[in-house]
mmCIF file as gemmi writes it, N, C-alpha and C atoms, coordinates in Angstrom:
data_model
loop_
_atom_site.group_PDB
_atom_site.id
_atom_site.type_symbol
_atom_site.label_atom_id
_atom_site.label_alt_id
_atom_site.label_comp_id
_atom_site.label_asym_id
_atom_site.label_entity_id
_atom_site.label_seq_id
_atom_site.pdbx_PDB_ins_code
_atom_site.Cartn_x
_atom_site.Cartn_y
_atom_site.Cartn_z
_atom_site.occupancy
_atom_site.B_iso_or_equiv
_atom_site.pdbx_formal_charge
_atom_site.auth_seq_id
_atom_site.auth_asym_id
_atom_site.pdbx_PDB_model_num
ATOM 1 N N . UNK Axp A 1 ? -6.145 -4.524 26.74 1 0 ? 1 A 1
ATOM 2 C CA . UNK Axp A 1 ? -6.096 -3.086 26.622 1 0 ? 1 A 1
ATOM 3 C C . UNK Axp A 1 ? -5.785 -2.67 25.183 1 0 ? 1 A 1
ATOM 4 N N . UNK Axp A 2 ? -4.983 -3.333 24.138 1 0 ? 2 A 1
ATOM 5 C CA . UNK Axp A 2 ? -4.579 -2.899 23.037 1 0 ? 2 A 1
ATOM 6 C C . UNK Axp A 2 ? -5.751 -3.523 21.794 1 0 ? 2 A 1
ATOM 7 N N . UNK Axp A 3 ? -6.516 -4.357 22.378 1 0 ? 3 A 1
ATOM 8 C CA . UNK Axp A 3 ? -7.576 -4.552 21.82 1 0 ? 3 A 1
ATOM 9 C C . UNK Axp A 3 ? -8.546 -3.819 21.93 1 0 ? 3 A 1
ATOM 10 N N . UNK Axp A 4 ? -9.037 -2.99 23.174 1 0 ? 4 A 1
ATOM 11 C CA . UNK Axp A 4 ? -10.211 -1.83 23.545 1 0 ? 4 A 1
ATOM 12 C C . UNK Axp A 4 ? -9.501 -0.562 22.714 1 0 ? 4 A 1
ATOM 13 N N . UNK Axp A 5 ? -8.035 -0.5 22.632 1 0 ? 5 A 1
ATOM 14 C CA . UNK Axp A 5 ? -7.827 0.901 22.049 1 0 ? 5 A 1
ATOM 15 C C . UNK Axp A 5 ? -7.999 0.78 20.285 1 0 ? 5 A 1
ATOM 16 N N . UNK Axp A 6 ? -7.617 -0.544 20.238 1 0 ? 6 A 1
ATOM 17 C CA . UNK Axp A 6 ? -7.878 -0.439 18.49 1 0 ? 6 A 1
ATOM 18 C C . UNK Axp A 6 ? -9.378 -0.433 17.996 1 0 ? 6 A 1
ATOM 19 N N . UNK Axp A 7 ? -9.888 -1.02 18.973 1 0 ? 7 A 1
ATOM 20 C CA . UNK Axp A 7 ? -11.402 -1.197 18.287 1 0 ? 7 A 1
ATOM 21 C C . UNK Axp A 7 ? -11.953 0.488 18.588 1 0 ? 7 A 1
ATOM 22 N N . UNK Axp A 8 ? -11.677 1.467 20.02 1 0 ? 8 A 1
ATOM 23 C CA . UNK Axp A 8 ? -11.784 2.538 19.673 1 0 ? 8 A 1
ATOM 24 C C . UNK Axp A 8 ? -11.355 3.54 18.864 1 0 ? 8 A 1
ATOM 25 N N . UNK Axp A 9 ? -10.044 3.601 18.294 1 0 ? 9 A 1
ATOM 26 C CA . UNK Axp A 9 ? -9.308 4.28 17.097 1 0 ? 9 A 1
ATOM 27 C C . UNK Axp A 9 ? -10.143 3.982 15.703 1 0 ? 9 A 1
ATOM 28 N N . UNK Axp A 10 ? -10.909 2.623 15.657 1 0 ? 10 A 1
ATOM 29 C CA . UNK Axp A 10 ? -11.459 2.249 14.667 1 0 ? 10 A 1
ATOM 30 C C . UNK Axp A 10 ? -12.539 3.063 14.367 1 0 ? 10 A 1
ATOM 31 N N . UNK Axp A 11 ? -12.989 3.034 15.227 1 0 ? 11 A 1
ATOM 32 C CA . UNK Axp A 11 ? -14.603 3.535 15.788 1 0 ? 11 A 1
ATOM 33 C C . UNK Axp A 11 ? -14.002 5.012 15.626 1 0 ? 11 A 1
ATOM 34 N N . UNK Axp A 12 ? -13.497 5.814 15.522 1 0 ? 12 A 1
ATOM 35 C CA . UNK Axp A 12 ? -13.116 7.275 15.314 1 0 ? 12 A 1
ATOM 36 C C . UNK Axp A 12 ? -12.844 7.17 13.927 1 0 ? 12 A 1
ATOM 37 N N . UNK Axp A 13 ? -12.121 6.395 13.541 1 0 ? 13 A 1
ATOM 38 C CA . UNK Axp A 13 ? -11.619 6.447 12.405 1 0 ? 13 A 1
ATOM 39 C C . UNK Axp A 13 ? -12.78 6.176 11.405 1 0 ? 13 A 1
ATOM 40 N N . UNK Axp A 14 ? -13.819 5.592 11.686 1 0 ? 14 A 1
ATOM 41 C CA . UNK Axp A 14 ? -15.025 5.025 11.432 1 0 ? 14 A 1
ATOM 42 C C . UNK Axp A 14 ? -15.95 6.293 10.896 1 0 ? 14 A 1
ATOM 43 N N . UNK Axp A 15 ? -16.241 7.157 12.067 1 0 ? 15 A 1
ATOM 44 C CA . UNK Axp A 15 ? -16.962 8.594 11.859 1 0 ? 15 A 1
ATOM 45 C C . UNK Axp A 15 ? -15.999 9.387 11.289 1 0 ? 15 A 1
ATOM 46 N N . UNK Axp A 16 ? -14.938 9.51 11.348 1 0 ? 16 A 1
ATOM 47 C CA . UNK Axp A 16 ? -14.068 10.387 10.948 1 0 ? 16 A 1
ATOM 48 C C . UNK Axp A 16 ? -14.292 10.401 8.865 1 0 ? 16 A 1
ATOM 49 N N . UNK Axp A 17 ? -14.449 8.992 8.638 1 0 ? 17 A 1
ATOM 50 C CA . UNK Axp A 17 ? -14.839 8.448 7.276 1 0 ? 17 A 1
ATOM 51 C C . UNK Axp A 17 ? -16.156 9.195 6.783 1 0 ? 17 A 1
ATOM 52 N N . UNK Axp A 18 ? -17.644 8.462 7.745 1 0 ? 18 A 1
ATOM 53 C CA . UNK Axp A 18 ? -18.395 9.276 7.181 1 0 ? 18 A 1
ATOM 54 C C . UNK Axp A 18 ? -18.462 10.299 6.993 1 0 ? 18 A 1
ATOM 55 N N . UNK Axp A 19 ? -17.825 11.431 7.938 1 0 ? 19 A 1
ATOM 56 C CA . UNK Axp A 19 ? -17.869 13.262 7.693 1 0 ? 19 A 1
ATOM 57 C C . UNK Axp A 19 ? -17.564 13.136 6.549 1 0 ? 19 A 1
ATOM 58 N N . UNK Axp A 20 ? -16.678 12.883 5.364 1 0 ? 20 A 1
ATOM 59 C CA . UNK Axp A 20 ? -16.18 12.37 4.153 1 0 ? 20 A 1
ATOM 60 C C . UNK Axp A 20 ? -17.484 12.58 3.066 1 0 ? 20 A 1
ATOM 61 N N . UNK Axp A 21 ? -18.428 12.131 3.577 1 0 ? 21 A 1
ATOM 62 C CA . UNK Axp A 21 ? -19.049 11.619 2.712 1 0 ? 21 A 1
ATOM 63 C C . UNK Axp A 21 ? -19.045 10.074 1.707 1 0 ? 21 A 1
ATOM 64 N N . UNK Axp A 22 ? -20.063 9.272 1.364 1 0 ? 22 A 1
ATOM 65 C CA . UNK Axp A 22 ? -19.786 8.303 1.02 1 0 ? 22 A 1
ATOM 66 C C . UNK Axp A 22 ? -18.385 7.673 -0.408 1 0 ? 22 A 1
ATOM 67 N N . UNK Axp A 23 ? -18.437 8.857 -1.014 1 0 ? 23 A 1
ATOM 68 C CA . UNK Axp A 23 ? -17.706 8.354 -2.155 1 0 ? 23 A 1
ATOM 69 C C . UNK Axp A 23 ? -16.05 8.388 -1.234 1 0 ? 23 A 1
ATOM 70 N N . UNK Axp A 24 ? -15.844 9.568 -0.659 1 0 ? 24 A 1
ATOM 71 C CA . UNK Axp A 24 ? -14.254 9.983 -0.531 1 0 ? 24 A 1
ATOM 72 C C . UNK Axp A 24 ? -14.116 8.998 0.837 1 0 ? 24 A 1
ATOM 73 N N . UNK Axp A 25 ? -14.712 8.845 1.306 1 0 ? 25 A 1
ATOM 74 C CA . UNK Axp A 25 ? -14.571 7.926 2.654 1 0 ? 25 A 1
ATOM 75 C C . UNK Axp A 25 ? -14.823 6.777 2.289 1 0 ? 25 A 1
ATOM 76 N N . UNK Axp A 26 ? -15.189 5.492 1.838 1 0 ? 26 A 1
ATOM 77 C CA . UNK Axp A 26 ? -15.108 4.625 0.352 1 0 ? 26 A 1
ATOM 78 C C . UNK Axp A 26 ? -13.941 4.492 0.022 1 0 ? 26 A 1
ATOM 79 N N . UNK Axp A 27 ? -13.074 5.682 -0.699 1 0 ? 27 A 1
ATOM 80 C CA . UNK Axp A 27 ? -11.961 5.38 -0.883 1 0 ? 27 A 1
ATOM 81 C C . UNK Axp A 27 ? -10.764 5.397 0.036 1 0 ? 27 A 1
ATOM 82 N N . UNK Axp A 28 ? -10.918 6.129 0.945 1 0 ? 28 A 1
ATOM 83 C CA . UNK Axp A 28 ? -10.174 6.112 2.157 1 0 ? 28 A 1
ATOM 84 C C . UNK Axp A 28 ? -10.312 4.975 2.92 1 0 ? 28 A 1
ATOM 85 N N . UNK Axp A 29 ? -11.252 4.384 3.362 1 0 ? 29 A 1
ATOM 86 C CA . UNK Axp A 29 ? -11.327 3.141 3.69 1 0 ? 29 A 1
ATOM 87 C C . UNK Axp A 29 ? -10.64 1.652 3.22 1 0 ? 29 A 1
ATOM 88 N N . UNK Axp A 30 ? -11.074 1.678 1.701 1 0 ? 30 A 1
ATOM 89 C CA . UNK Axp A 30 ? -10.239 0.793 0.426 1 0 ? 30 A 1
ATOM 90 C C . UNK Axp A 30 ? -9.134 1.144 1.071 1 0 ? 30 A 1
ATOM 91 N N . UNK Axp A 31 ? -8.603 2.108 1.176 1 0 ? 31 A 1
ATOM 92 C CA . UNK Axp A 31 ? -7.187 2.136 0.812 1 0 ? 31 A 1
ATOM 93 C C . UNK Axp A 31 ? -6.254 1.827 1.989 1 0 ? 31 A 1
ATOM 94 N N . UNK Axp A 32 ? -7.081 1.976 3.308 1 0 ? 32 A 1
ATOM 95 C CA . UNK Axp A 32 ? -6.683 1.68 4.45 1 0 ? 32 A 1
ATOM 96 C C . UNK Axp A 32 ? -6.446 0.026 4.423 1 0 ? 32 A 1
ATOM 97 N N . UNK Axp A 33 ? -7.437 -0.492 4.081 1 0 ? 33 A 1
ATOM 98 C CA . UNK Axp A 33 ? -7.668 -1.908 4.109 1 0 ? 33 A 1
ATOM 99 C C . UNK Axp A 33 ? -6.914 -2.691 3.011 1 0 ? 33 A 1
ATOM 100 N N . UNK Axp A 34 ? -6.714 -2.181 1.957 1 0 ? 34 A 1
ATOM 101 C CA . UNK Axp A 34 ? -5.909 -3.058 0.888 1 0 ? 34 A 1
ATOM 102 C C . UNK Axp A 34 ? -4.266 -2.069 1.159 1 0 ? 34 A 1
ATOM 103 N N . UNK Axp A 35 ? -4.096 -1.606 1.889 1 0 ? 35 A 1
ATOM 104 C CA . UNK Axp A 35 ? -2.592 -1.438 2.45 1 0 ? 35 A 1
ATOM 105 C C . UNK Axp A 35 ? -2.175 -1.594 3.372 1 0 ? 35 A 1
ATOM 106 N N . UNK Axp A 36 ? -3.479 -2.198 4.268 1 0 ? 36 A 1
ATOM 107 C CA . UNK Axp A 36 ? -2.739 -3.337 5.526 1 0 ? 36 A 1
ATOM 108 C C . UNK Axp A 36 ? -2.915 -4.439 5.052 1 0 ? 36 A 1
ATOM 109 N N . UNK Axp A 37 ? -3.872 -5.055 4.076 1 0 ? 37 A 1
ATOM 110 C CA . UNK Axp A 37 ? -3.379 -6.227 3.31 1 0 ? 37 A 1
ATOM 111 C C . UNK Axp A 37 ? -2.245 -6.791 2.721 1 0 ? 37 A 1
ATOM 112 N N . UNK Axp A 38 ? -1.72 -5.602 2.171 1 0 ? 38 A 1
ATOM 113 C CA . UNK Axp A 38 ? -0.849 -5.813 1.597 1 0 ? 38 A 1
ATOM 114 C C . UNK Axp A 38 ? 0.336 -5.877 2.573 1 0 ? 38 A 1
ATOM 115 N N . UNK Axp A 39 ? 0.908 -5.129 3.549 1 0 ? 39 A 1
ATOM 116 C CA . UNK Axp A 39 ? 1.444 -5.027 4.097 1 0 ? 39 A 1
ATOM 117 C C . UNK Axp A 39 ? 1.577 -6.609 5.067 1 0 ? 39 A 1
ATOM 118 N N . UNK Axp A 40 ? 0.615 -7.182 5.423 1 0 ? 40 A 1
ATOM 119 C CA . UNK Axp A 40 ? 0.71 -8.152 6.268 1 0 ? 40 A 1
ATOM 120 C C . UNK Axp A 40 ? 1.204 -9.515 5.492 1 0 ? 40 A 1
ATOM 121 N N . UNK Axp A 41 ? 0.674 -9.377 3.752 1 0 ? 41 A 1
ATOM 122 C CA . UNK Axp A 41 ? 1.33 -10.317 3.304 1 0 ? 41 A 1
ATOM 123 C C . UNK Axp A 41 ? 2.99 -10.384 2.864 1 0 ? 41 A 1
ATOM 124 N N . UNK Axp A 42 ? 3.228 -8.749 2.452 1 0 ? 42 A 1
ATOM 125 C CA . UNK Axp A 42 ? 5.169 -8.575 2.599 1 0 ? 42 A 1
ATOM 126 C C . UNK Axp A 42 ? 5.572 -9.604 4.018 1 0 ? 42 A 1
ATOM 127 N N . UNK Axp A 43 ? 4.722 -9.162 5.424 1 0 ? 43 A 1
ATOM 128 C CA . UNK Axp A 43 ? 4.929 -9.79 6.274 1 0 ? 43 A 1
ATOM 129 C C . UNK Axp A 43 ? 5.313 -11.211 6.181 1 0 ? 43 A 1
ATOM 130 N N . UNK Axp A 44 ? 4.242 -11.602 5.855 1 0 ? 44 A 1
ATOM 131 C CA . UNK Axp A 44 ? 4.389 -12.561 6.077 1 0 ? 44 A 1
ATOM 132 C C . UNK Axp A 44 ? 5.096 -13.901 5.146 1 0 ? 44 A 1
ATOM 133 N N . UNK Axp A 45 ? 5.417 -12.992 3.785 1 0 ? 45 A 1
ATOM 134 C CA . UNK Axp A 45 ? 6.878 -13.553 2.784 1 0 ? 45 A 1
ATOM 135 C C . UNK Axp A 45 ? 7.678 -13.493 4.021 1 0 ? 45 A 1
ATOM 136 N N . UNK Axp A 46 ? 8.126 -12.559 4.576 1 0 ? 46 A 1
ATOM 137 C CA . UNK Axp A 46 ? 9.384 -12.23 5.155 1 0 ? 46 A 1
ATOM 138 C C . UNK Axp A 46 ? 9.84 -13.335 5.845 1 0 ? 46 A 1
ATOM 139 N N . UNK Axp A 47 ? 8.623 -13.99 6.718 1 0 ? 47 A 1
ATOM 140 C CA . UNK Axp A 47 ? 8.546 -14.787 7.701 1 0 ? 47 A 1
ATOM 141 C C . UNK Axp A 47 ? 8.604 -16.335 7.24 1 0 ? 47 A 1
ATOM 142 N N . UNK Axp A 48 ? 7.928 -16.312 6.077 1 0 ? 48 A 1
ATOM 143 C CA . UNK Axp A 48 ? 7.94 -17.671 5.508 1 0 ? 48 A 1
ATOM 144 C C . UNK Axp A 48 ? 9.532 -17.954 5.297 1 0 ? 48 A 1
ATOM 145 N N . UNK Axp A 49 ? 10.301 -16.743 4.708 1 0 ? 49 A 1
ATOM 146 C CA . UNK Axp A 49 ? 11.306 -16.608 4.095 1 0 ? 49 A 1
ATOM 147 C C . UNK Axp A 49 ? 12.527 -17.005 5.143 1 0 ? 49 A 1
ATOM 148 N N . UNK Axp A 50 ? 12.367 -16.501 6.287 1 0 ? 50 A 1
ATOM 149 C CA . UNK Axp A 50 ? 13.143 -16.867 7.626 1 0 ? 50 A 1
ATOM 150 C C . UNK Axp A 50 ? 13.034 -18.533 7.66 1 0 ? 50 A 1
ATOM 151 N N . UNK Axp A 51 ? 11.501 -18.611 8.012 1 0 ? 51 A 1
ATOM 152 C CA . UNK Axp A 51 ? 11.398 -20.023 8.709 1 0 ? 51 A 1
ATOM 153 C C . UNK Axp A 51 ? 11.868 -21.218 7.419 1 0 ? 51 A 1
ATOM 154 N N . UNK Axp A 52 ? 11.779 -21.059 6.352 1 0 ? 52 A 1
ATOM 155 C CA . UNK Axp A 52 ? 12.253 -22.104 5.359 1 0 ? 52 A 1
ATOM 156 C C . UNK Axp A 52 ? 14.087 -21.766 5.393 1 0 ? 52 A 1
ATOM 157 N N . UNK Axp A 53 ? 14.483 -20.598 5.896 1 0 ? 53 A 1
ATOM 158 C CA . UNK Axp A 53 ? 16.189 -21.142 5.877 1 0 ? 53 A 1
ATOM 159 C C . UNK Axp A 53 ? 16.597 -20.044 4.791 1 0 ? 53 A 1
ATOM 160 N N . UNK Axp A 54 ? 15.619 -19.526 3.698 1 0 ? 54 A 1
ATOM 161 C CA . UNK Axp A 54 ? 16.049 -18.366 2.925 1 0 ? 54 A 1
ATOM 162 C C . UNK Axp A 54 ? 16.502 -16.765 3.396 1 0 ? 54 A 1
ATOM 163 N N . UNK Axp A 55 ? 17.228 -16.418 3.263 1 0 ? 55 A 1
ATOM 164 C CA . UNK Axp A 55 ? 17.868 -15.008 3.617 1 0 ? 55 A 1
ATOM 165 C C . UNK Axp A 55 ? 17.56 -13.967 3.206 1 0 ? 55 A 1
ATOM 166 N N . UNK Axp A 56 ? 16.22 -12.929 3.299 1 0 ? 56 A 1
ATOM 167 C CA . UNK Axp A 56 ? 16.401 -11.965 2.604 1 0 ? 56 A 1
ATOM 168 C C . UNK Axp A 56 ? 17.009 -11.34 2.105 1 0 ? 56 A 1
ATOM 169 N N . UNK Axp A 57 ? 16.975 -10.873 1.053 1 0 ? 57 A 1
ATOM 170 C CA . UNK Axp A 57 ? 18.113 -10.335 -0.141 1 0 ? 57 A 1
ATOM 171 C C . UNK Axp A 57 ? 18.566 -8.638 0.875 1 0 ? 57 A 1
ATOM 172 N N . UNK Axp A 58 ? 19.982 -8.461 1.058 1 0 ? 58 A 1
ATOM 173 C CA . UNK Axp A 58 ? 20.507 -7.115 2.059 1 0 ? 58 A 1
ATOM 174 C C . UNK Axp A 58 ? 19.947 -6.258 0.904 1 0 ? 58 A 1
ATOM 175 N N . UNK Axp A 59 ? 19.524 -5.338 1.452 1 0 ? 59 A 1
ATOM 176 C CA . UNK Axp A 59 ? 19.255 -3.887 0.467 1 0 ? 59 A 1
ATOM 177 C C . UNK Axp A 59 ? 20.784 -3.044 0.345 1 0 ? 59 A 1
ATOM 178 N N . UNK Axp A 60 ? 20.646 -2.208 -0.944 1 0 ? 60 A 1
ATOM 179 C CA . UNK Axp A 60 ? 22.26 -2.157 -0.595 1 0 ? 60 A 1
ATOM 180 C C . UNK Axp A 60 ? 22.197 -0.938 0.237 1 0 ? 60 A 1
ATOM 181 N N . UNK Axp A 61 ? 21.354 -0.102 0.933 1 0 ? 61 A 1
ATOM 182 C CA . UNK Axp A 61 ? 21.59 0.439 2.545 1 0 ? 61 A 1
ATOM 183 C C . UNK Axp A 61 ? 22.36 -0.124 3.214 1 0 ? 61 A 1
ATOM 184 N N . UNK Axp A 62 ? 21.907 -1.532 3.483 1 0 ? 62 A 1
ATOM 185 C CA . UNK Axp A 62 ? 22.45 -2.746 4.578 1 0 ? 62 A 1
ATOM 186 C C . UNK Axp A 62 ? 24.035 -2.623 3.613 1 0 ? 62 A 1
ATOM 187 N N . UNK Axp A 63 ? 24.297 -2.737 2.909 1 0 ? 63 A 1
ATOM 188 C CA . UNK Axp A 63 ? 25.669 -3.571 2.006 1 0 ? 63 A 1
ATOM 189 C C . UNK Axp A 63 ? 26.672 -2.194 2.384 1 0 ? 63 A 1
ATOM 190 N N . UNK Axp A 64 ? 26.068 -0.663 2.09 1 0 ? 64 A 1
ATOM 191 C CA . UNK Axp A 64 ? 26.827 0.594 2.408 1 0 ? 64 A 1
ATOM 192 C C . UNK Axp A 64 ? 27.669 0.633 3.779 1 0 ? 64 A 1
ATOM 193 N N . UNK Axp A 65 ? 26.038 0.116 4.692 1 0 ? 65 A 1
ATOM 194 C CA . UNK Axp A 65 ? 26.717 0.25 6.2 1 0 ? 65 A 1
ATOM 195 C C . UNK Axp A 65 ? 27.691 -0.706 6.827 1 0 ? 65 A 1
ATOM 196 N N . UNK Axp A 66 ? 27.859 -1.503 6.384 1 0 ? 66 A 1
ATOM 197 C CA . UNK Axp A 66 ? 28.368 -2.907 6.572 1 0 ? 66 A 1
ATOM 198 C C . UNK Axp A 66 ? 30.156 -2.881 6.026 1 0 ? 66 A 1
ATOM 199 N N . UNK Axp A 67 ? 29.799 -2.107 4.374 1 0 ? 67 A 1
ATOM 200 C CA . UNK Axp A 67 ? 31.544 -1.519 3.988 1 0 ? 67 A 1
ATOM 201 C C . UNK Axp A 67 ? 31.517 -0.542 4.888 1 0 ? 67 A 1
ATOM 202 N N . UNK Axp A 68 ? 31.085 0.409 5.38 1 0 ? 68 A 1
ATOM 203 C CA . UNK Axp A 68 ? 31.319 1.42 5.673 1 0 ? 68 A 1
ATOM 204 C C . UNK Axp A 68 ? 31.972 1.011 7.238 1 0 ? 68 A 1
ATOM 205 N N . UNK Axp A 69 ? 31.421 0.307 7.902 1 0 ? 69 A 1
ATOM 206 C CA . UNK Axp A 69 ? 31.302 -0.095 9.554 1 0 ? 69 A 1
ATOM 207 C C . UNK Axp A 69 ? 33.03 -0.782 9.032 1 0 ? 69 A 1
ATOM 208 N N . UNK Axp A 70 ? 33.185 -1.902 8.06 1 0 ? 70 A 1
ATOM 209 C CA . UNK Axp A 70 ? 34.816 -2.5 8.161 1 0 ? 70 A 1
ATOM 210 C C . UNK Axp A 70 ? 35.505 -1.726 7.456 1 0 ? 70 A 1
ATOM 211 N N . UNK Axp A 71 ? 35.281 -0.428 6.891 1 0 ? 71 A 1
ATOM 212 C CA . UNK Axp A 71 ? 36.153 0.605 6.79 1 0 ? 71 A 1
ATOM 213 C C . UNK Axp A 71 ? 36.571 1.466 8.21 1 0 ? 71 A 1
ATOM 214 N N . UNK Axp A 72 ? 35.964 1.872 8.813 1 0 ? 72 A 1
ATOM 215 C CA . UNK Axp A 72 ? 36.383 2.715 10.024 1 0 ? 72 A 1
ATOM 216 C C . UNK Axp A 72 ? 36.611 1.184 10.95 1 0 ? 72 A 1
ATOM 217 N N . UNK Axp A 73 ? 36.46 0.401 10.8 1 0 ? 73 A 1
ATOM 218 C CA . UNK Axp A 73 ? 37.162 -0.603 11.95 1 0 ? 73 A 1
ATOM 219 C C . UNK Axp A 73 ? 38.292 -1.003 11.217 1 0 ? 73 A 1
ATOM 220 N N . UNK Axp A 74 ? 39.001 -1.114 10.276 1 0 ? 74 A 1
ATOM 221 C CA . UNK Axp A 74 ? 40.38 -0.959 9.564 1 0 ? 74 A 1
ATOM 222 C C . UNK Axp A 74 ? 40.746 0.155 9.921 1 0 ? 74 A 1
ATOM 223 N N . UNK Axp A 75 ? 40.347 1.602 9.889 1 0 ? 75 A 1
ATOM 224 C CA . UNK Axp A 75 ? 41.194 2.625 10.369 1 0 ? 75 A 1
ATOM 225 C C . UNK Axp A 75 ? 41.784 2.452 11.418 1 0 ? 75 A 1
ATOM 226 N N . UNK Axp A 76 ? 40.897 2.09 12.722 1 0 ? 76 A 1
ATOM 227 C CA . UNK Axp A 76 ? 40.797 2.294 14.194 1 0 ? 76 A 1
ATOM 228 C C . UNK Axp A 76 ? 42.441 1.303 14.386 1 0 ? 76 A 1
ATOM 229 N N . UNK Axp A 77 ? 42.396 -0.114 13.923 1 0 ? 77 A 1
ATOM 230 C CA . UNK Axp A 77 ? 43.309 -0.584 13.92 1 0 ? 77 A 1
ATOM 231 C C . UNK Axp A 77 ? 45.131 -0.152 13.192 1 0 ? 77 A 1
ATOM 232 N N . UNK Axp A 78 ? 44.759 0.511 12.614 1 0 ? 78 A 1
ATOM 233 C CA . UNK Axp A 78 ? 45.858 1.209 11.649 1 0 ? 78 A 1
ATOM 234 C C . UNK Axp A 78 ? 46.556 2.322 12.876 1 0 ? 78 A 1
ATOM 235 N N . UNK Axp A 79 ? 46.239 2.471 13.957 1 0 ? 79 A 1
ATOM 236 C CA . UNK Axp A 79 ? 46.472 4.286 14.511 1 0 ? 79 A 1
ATOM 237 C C . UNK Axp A 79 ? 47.682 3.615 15.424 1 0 ? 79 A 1
């Protein structure tokens, strides 16, 4: 089923291009395709990166929430 819906989304997405016209639908296309390229290879660092034992580097989002989470769990204990 998730194979009949992608190949139909495609197929829309497909005509949706030509109304475009060739040049602007061309580039809309490119750009669809070399940014799920790209995207699948971040992927798939990520994954290499797991399975060899390496740790992705925490973003410091991750590092904020993490002080932030053993700051209010030091309060909680303090009361």
């Amino acid at each position: 089923m998730k194979l009949f819906t992608a190949i139909l989304l495609s197929t829309i997405l497909g005509y949706l291009l030509l109304f475009f016209g060739a040049f602007v639908g061309g580039l809309l296309a490119f750009g669809i395709v070399l940014g799920v390229l790209i995207r699948g290879l971040m992927l798939l660092n990520e994954i290499h990166k797991i399975v060899t034992g390496k740790k992705p580097k925490k973003s410091a989002l991750d590092e904020y929430l993490e002080e932030r989470n053993r700051k209010e769990n030091a309060a909680d204990f303090k009361v």
